[in-house]
C-alpha positions as CSV (number, residue, x, y, z in Angstrom):
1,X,314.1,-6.0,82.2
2,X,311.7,-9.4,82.6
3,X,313.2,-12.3,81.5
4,X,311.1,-15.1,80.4
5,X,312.0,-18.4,80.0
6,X,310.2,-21.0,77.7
7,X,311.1,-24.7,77.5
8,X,311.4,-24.7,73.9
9,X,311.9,-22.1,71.0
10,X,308.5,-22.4,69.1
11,X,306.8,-21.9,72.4
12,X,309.0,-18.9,73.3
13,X,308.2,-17.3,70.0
14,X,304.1,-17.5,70.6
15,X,305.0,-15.9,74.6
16,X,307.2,-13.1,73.0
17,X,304.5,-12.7,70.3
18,X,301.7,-12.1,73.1
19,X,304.2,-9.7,74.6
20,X,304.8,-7.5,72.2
21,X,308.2,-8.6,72.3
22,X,309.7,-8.9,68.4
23,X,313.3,-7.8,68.6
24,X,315.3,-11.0,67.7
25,X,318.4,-11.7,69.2
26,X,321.0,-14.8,69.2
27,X,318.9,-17.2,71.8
28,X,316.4,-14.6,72.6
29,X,313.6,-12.4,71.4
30,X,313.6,-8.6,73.4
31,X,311.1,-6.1,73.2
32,X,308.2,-4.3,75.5
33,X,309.7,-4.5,78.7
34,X,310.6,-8.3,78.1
35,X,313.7,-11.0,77.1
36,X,312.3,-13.8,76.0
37,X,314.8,-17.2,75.7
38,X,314.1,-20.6,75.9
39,X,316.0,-24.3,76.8
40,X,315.9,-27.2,74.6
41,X,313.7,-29.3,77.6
42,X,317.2,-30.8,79.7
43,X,319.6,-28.4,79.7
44,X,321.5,-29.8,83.1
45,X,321.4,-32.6,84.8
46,X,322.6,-34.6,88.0
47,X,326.5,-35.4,88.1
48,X,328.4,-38.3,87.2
49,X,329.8,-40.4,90.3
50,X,333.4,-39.4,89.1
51,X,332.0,-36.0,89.5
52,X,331.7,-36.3,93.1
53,X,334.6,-38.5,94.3
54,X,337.7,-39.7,91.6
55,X,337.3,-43.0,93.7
56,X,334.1,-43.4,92.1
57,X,335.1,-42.9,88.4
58,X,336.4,-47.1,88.7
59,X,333.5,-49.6,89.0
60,X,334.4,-51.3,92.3
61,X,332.0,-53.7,94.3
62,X,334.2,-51.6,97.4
63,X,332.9,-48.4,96.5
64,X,329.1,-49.4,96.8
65,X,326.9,-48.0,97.6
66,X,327.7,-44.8,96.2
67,X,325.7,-41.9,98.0
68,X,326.9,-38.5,98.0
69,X,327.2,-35.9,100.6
70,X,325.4,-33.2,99.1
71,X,324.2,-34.1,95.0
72,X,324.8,-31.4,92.4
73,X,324.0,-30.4,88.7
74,X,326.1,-29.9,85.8
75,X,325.2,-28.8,82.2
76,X,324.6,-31.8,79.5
77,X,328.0,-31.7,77.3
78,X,326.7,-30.1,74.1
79,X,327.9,-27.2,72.3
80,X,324.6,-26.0,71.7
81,X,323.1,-26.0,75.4
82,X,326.8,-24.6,76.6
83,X,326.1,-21.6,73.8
84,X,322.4,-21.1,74.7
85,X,323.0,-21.4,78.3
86,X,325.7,-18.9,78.1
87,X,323.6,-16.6,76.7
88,X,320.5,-17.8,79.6
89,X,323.5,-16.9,82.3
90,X,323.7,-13.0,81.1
91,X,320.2,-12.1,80.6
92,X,319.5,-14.1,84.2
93,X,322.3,-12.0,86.0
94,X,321.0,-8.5,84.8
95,X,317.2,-9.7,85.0
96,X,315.1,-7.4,87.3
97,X,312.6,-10.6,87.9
98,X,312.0,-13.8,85.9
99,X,308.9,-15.5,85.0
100,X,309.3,-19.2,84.7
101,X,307.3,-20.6,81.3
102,X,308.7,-23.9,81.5
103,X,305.6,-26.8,80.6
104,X,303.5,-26.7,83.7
105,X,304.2,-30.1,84.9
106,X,306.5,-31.9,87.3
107,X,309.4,-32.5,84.6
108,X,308.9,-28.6,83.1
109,X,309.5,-27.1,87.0
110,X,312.9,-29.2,86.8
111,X,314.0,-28.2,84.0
112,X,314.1,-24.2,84.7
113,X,314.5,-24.8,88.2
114,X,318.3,-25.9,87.4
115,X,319.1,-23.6,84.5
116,X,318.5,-20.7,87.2
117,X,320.4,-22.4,90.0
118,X,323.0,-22.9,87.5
119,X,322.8,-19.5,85.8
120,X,322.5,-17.9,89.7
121,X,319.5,-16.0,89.1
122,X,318.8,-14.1,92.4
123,X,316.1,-12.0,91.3
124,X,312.2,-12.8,92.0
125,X,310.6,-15.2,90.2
126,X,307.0,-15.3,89.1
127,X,305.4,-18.7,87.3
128,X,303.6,-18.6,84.1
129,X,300.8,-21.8,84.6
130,X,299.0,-22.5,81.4
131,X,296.7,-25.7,80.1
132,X,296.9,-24.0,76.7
133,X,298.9,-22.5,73.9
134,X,297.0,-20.4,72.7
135,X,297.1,-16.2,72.2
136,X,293.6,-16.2,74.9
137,X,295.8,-18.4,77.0
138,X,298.9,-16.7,77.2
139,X,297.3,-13.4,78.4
140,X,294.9,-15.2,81.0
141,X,298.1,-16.6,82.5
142,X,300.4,-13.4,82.5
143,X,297.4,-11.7,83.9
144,X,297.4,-13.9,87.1
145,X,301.3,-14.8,87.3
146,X,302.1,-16.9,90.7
147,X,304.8,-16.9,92.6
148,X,307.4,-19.4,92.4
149,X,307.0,-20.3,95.8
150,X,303.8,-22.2,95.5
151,X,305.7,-24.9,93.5
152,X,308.4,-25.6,96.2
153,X,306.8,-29.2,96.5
154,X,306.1,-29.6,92.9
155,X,309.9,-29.0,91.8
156,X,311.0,-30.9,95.2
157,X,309.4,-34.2,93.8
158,X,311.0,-33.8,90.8
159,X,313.7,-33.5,92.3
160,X,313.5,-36.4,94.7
161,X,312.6,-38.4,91.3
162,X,315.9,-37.4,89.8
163,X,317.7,-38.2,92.9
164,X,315.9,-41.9,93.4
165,X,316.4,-42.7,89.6
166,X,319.9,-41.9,90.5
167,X,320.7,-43.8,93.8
168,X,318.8,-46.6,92.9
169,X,320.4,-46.6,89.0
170,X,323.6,-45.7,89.6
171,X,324.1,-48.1,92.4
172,X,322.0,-51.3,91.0
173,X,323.5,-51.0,87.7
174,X,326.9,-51.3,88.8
175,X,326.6,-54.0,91.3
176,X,324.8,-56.5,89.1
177,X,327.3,-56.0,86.0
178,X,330.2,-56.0,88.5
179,X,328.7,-59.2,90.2
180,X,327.0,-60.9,87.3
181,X,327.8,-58.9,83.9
182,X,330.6,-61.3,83.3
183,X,332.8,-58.3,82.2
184,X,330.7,-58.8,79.5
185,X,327.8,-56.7,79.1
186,X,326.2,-54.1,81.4
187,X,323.2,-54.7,83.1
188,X,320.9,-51.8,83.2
189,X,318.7,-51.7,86.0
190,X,316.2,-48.2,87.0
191,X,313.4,-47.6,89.2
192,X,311.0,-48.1,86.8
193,X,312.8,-49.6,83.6
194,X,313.5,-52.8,85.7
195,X,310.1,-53.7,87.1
196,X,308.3,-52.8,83.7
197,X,310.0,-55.4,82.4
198,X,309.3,-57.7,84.8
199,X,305.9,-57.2,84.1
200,X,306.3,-58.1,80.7
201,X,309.1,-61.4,81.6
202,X,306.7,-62.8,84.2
203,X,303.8,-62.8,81.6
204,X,305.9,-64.6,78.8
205,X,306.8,-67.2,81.8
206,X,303.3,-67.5,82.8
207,X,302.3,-68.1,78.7
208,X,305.3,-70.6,78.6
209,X,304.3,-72.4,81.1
210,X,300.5,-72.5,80.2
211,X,298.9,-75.8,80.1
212,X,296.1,-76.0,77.1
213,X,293.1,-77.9,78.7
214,X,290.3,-79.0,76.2
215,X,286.8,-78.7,76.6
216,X,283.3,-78.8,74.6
217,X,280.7,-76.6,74.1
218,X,277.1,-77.6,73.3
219,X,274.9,-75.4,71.5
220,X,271.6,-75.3,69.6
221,X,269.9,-73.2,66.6
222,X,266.8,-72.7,67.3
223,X,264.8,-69.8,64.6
224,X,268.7,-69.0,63.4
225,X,270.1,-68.3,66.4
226,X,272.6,-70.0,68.4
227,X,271.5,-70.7,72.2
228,X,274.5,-71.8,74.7
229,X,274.0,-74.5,77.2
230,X,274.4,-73.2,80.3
231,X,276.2,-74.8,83.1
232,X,278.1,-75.0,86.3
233,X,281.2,-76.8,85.1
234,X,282.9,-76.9,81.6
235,X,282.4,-80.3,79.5
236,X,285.4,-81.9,79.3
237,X,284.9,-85.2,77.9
238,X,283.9,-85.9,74.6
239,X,282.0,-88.7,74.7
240,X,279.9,-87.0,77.4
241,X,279.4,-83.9,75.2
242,X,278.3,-86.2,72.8
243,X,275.8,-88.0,74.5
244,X,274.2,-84.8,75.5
245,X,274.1,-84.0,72.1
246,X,272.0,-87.6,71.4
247,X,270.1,-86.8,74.4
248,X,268.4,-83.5,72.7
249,X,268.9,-84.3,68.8
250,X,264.9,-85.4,68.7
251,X,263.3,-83.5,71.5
252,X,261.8,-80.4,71.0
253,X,263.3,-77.1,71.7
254,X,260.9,-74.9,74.2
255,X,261.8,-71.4,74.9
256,X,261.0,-71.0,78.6
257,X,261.7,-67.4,79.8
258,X,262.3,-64.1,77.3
259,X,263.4,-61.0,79.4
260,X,264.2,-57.8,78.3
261,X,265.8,-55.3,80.6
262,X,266.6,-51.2,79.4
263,X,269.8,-50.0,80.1
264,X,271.8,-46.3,79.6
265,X,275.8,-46.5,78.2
266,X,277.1,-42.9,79.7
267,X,280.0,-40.8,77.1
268,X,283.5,-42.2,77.2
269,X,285.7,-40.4,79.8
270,X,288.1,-37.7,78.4
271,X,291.4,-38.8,77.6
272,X,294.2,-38.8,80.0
273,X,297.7,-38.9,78.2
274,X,297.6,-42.9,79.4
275,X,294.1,-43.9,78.1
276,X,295.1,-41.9,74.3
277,X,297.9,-43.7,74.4
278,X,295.9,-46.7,74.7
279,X,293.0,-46.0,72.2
280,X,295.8,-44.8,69.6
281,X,297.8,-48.3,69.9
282,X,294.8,-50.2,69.6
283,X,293.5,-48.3,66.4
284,X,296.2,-47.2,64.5
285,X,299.4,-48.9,65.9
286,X,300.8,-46.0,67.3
287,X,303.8,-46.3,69.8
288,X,303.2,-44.5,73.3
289,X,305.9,-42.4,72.0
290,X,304.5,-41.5,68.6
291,X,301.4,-41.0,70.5
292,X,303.1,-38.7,72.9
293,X,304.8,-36.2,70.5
294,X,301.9,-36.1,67.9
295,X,300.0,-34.7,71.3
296,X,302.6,-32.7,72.1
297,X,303.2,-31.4,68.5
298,X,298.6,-30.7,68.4
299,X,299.5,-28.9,72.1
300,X,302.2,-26.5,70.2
301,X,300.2,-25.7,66.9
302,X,297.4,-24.6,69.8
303,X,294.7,-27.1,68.9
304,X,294.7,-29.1,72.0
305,X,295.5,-28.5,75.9
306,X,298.2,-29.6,77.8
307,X,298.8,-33.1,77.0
308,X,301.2,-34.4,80.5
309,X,297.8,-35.3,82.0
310,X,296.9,-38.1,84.4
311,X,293.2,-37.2,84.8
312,X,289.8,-37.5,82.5
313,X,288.0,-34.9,84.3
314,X,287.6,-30.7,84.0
315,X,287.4,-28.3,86.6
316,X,284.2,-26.3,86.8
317,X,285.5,-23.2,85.5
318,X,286.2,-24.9,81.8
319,X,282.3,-25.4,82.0
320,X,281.8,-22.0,80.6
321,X,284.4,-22.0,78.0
322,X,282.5,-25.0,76.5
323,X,279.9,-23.7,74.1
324,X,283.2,-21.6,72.5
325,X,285.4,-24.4,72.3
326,X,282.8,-26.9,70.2
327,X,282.1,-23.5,68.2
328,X,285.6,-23.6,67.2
329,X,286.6,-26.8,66.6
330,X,284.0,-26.3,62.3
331,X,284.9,-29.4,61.1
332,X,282.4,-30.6,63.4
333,X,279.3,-28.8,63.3
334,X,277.5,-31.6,62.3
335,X,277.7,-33.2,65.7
336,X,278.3,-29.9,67.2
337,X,275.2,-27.6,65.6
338,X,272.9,-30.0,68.1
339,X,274.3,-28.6,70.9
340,X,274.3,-24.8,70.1
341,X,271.5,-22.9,71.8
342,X,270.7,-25.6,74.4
343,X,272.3,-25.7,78.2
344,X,275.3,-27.8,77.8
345,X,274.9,-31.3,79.8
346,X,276.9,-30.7,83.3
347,X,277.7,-34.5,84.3
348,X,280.2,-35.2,87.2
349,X,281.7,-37.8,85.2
350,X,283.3,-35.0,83.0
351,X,283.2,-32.1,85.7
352,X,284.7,-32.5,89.2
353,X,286.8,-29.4,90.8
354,X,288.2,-32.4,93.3
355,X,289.7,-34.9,90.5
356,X,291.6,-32.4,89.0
357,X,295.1,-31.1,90.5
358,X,297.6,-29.0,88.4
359,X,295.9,-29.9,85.0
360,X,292.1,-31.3,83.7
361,X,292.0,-33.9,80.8
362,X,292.8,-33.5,76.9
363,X,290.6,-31.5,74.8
364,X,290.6,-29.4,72.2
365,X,291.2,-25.8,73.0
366,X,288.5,-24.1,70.4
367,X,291.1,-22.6,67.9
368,X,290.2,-24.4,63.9
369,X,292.0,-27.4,63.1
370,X,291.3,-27.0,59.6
371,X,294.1,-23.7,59.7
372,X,296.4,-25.6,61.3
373,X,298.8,-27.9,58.8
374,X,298.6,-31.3,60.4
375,X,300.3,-34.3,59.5
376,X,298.0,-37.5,59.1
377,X,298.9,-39.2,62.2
378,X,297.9,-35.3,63.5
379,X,294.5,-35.5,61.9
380,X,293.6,-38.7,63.7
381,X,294.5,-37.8,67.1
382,X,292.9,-34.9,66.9
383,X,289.7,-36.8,65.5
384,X,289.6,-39.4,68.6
385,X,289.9,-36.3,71.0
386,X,287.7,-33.7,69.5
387,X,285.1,-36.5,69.4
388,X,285.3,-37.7,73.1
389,X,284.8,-33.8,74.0
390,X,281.5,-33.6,72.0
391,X,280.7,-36.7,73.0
392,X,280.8,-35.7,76.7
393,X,277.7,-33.4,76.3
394,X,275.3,-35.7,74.1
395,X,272.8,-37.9,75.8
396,X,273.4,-41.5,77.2
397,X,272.9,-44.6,74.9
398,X,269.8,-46.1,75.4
399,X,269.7,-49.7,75.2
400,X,267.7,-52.8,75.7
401,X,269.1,-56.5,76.3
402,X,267.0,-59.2,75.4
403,X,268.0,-62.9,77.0
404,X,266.2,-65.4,75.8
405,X,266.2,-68.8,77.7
406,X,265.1,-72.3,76.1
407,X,265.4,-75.7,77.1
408,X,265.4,-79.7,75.4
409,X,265.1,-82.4,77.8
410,X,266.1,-80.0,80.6
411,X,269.3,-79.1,79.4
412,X,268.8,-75.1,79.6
413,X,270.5,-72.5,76.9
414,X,270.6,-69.0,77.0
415,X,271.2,-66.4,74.2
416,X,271.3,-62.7,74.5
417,X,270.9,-59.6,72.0
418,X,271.6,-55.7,72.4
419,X,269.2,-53.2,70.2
420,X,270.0,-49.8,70.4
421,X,267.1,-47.6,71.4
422,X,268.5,-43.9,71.4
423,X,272.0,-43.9,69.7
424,X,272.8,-40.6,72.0
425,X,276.4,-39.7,71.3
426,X,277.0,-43.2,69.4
427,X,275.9,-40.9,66.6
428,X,279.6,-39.5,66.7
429,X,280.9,-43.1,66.0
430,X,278.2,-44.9,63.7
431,X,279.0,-46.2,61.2
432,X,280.2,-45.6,58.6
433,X,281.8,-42.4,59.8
434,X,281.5,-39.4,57.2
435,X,284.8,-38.0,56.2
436,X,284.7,-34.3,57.4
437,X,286.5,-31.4,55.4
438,X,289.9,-31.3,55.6
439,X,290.4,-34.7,56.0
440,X,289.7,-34.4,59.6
441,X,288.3,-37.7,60.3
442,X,289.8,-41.0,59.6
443,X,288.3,-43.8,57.8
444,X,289.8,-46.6,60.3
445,X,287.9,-44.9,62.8
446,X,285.3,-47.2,62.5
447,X,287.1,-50.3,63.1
448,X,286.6,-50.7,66.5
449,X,282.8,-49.7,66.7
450,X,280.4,-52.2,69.0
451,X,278.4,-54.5,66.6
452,X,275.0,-54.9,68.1
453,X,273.1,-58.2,67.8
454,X,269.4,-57.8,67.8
455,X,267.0,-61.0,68.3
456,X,263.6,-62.0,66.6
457,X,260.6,-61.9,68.9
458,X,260.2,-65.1,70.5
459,X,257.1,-65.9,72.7
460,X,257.6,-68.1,76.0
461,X,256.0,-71.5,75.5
462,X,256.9,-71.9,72.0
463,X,258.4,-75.1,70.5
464,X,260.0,-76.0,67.5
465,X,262.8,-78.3,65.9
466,X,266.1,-77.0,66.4
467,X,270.0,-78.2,65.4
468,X,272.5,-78.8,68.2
469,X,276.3,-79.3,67.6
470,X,279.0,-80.0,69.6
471,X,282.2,-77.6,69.7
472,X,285.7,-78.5,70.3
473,X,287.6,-75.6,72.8
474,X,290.9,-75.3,74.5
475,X,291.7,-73.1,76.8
476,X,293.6,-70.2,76.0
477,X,296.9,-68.8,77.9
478,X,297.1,-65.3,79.1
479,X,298.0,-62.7,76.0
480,X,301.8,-61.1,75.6
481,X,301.1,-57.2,76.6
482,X,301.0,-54.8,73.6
483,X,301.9,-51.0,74.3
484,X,298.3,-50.3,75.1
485,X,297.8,-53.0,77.6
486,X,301.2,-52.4,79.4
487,X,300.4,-48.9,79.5
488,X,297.5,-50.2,81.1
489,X,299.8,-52.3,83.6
490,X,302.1,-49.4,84.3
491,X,299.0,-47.1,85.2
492,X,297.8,-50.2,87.8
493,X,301.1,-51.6,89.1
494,X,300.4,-54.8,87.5
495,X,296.8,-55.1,88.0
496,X,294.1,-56.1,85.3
497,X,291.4,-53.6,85.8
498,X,288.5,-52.9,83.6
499,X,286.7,-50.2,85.6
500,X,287.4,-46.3,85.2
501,X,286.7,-45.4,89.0
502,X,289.2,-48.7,90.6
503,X,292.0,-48.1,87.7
504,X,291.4,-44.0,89.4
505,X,292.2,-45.1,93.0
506,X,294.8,-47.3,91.7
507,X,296.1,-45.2,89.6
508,X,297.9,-43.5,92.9
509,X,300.1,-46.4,93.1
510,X,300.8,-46.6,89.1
511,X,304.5,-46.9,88.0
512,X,306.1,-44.2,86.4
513,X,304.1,-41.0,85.7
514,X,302.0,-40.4,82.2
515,X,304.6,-38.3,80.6
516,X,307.3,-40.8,81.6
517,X,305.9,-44.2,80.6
518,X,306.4,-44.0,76.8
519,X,310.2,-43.2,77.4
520,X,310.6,-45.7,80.2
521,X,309.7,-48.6,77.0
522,X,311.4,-47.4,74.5
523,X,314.9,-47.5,76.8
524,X,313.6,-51.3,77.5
525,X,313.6,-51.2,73.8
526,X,317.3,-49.2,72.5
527,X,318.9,-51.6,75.5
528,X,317.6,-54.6,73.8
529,X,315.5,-55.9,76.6
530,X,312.0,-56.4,74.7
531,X,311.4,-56.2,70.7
532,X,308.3,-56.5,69.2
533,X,305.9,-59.3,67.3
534,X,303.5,-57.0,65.4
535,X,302.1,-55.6,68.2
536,X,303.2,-58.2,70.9
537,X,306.3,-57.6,73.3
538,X,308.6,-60.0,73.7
539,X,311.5,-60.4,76.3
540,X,314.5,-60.6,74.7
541,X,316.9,-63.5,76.3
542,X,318.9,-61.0,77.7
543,X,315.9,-59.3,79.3
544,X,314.7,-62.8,80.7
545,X,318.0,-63.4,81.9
546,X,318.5,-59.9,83.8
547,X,315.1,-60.5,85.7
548,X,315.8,-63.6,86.5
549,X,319.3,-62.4,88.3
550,X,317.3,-60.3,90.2
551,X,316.1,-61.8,93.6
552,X,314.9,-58.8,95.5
553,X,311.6,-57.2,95.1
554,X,312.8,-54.1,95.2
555,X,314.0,-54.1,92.3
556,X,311.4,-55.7,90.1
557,X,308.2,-55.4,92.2
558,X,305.6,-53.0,90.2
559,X,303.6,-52.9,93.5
560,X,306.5,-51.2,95.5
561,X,307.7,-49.0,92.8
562,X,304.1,-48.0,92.7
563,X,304.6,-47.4,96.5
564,X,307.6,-45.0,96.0
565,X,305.2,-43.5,93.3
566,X,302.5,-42.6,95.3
567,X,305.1,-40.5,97.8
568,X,306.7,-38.8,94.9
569,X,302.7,-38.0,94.3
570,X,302.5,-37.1,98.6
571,X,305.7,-34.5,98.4
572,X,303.8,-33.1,95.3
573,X,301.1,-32.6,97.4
574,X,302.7,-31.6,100.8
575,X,301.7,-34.8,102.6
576,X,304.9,-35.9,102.9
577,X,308.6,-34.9,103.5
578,X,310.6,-34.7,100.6
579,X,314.4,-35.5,102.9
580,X,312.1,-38.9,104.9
581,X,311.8,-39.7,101.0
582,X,315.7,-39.5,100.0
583,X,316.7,-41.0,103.8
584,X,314.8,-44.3,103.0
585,X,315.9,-44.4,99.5
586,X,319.6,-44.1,100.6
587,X,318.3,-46.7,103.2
588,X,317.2,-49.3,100.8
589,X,319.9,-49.1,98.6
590,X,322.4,-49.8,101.3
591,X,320.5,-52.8,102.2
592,X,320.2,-53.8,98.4
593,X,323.5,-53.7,98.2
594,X,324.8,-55.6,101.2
595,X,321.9,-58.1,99.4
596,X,323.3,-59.1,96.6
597,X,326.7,-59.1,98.3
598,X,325.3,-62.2,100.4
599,X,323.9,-64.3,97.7
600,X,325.6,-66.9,96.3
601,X,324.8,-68.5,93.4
């Protein structure tokens, strides 16, 4: 008999259903040849200190740092994962092979990694890897089964995750509460938890500590449009501004240069789980984590691919899938009908065999979301991600830009306009956005769309009366991060960047992995470290206070967690040794310890 084993029920049920398997059982389904069962995501995890020594089950500044000999798993005390994994244990030790259907990620390796350690499976083991949930996908992926060997290095950096999260938790946690908790309160500290929110402490600080400078801007209408003075310093006195103003009130305004210059906008990239996270916190409020399981949830009712994603780019061999998906996905023929019949648009901006690893970026998976019984929030994240794919084939934006430069008494002023000269795929975000059957598309979708500004013809040489004012400005402190801009952070290590192929290279360095990043802010959240301002996060006193305890970088840095990041990323992708990566955390943590032994405060 083949045991399989899913990560969840629902997704077991669709395996068994491909299988032929329909025989239900108490935590399994049996039939063709097959036992189908399932976890409920974590069904074990690392041990407790206690676990390992009693010594360790008293917080003692003696006992640190607390590193054991060999580390071990246990199962998560609940009834309901000791019943199911009972149950896992039997059909494992009669199994004449297993096949591991766990999510095809990092995390899902984990997971069924230790439920057959636990459950002392000793029989081969085959690994189901699948982008998609659907019935087409499930038999492509039993068809070509690989072995479980080829993801030694995937489940070791899991594991080497687990392990640092641990050492660095355990051990960090305890010694600032023992040292500086005041036997009042304990002060959580993690690997990632703790610099995210010094990311988000050090950017209240820098708003505190802002200075507002004031400072004028002198402008014209000329043939109702505003021109800005340009200039190589800011104007910071009034009465300067003013004179200016004097200066020009009674000359005439001459338009000196018009320029107009044609330019191409290419298709948004394809969603990561990061950048929908962004868009969907931007446009509709959405938490990471609401964001997260609404794409996880479209990923289970087989409407979308797998959502754990960190890149925006398809292999090659989704290219001829393509003209089947956008037939599938009928609420959107009428974008969709002007791409049947033609050779689909190949760009290397959306195909690129060497950006993709394990999985390629979020897109629908062809099967009708009109069948499918979707919430609201469902509908719209499908909408934004069903519309990037089409968009991905439709022509670039054509565009021109018209600057227009004048000048009174010598003082030169600029204004610029956009005019759209082939829509392309903008035509999938004009507006106003038709409402497609089903409810499919959302009527805030618009909200964000680009308003253009188009100029009347001017003529160089010509001259005319014009109205120049004087504006009061102050200069404005940096903005408190909102979900979508942290994400942003997290993804960067800290760094504001703008540009898809910089935030790529940096994103080997990013803190936390996609999957993880909504989880990591909503702990900051339950432990009372940040709250929310509408969509601002805000330090809490006890989070400012707990980062500013912390003197070592180690701890707080987003640069060097992003450093221990990109080796989790190296033993994923055998360029580096998974026990070098446990020695120096061991090593650190010793050293973090003997620390904040030292300081004295």
């Amino acid at each position: 008999m083949i045991v399989c084993i899913a990560e969840k029920p629902s997704v077991a049920r669709d395996i068994a259903e491909v299988l032929g398997a329909r025989s239900r059982h108490d935590g399994f389904i049996e039939g063709n040849g097959y036992q189908v069962t399932w976890t409920f995501g974590h069904l074990c995890t690392l041990k407790e200190p206690h676990e390992y020594s009693p010594l360790w089950k008293t917080w003692s500044l003696a006992q640190l740092p607390l590193v054991p000999p060999r580390f071990g798993i246990k199962l998560i005390e609940d009834d309901g994962i000791k019943k199911q994994f009972a149950i896992i244990e039997k059909l494992m030790q009669r199994a004449d092979g297993i096949i591991n259907c766990g999510d095809a990620g990092q995390e899902g390796e984990l997971i069924q990694r230790w439920v057959m350690q636990k459950a002392g499976a000793r029989c081969p083991v085959k690994r189901l890897w699948i982008s998609s949930l659907t019935e087409e996908s499930i038999r492509e992926g039993f068809q070509s089964l690989k072995d479980q060997q080829e993801f030694q290095s995937l489940y070791e950096a899991g594991l080497c995750r687990a392990i640092g999260d641990w050492l660095l938790g355990m051990n960090a946690t305890r010694l600032y509460t023992l040292k500086y908790g005041k036997n009042k309160q304990i002060l959580s500290i993690g690997r990632v938890q703790t610099p995210t929110l010094a990311l988000i402490v050090n950017r209240q600080h820098e708003i505190e500590q802002f200075q507002p400078k004031q400072y004028w801007v002198l402008a014209t209408t000329y043939r109702n449009v505003v021109f800005t003075a340009v200039s190589d310093k800011a104007i910071d006195d009034e009465a300067a501004g003013k004179e200016l103003m004097q200066r020009i009130q009674h000359v005439p305004f001459t338009v000196t240069e018009v320029s107009r210059k044609n330019g191409t906008e290419a298709p948004p990239r394809l969603f990561d789980l990061t950048s929908l996270q962004v868009e969907c916190n931007k446009k509709f409020g959405y938490s990471a984590d609401e964001t997260l399981r609404l794409i996880q949830s479209l990923y289970e009712k087989k409407i979308t691919t797998y959502p754990r994603v960190d890149t925006t780019f398809l292999s090659d061999d989704i290219y001829p899938k393509c003209p089947q998906i956008l037939s599938g996905i009928r609420p959107y023929q009428k974008w969709t009908a002007a791409l049947q019949g033609k050779a689909l648009r190949k760009s290397k901006k959306v195909f690129d065999n060497t950006k993709v690893t394990d999985h390629h970026a979020i897109i629908p998976t062809g099967q009708d979301p009109s069948l499918a019984s979707l919430t609201d929030m469902e509908k719209r994240v499908f909408d934004m991600v069903a519309r990037r794919f089409i968009a991905a084939f439709y022509p670039d934006c054509k565009f021109a830009t018209t600057t227009v430069v004048g000048e009174a008494d010598k003082i030169r002023f600029k204004a610029t306009g956009k005019q759209i000269l082939e829509p392309g795929w903008k035509v999938l975000y004009a507006k106003p956005q038709t409402n497609l059957p089903e409810g499919m598309s959302d009527p805030d979708a618009d909200k964000n769309v680009e308003e253009e500004r188009t100029l009347p013809a001017f003529q160089q040489g010509e001259s005319g009366p014009h109205a120049p004012t004087l504006t009061e400005k102050w200069t404005q402190p940096p903005k408190p991060y909102t979900e979508a801009t942290l994400l942003r952070a997290m993804e960067t290590a800290g760094k504001t960047v703008d540009d898809d192929e910089l935030r790529d290279v940096l994103k080997e360095n990013g803190i936390g992995r996609p999957s993880t990043r909504a989880a990591i802010i909503e702990t900051l959240f339950k432990r009372h470290y940040i709250r929310k301002e509408r969509k601002n996060l805000i330090a809490t006193p006890t989070g400012v206070e707990l980062i500013g305890l912390i003197h070592d970088d180690l701890l707080k840095s987003a640069e060097l967690t992003g450093r221990w990041e990109k080796k989790l990323r190296q033993i994923e992708h055998h360029s580096y040794d998974a026990t070098t990566f446990i020695d120096e955390l061991k090593q650190m943590v010793g050293e973090v310890v003997i620390g904040v032994m030292r300081e004295v405060r």
